[in-house]
N, C-alpha and C positions, 0 to 999 in steps of 0.2 A: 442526719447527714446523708449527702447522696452516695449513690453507691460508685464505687472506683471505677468499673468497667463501664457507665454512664459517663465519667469526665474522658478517662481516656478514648472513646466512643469520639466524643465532642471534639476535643483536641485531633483526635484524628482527622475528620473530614474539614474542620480550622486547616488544619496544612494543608491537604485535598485539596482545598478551595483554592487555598494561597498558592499552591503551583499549578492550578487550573488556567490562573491569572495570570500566571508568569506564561506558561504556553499560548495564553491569548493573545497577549501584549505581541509574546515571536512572531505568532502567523499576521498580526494584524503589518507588524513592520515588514514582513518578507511580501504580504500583499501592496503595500503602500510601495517597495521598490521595485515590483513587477508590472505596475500599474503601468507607469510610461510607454516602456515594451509593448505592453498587451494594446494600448493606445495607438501606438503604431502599424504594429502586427494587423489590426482592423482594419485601419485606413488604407494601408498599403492593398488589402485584399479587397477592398474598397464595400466593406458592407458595415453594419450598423447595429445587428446583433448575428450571433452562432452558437450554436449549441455544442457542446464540450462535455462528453460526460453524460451526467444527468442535470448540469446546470447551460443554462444561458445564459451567454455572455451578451449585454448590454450596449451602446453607447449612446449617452444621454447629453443631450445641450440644455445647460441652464440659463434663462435670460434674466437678468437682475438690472430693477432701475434706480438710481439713488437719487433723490432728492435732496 
């Protein structure tokens, strides 16, 4: 039989993970509704990418052909 501090071990980072997820899901919807804004916020300064931080912010044009 395994030993108890082995399941509870388990079960523990099982939640860990599980509210990992849930904080992911947050930031992923807080960035999906800042999206627009920051879309904006670019054009309006009229450039294409900037640096922020230690990240780069982007803007990408996708061309899609459908048959």
């Amino acid at each position: 039989m395994m030993e108890q501090s082995v399941l509870e071990r388990f079960a523990a980072l099982e939640q860990e993970r599980m509210d990992l997820e849930g904080r992911l899901r947050q930031v992923k919807d807080q960035l999906a509704e800042l999206e627009p804004a920051v879309i904006d916020q670019m054009q309006n300064l009229g450039v294409d990418s900037c640096r922020v931080g230690n990240r780069t912010l982007r803007l990408e044009t996708s061309v899609y052909c459908s048959v």
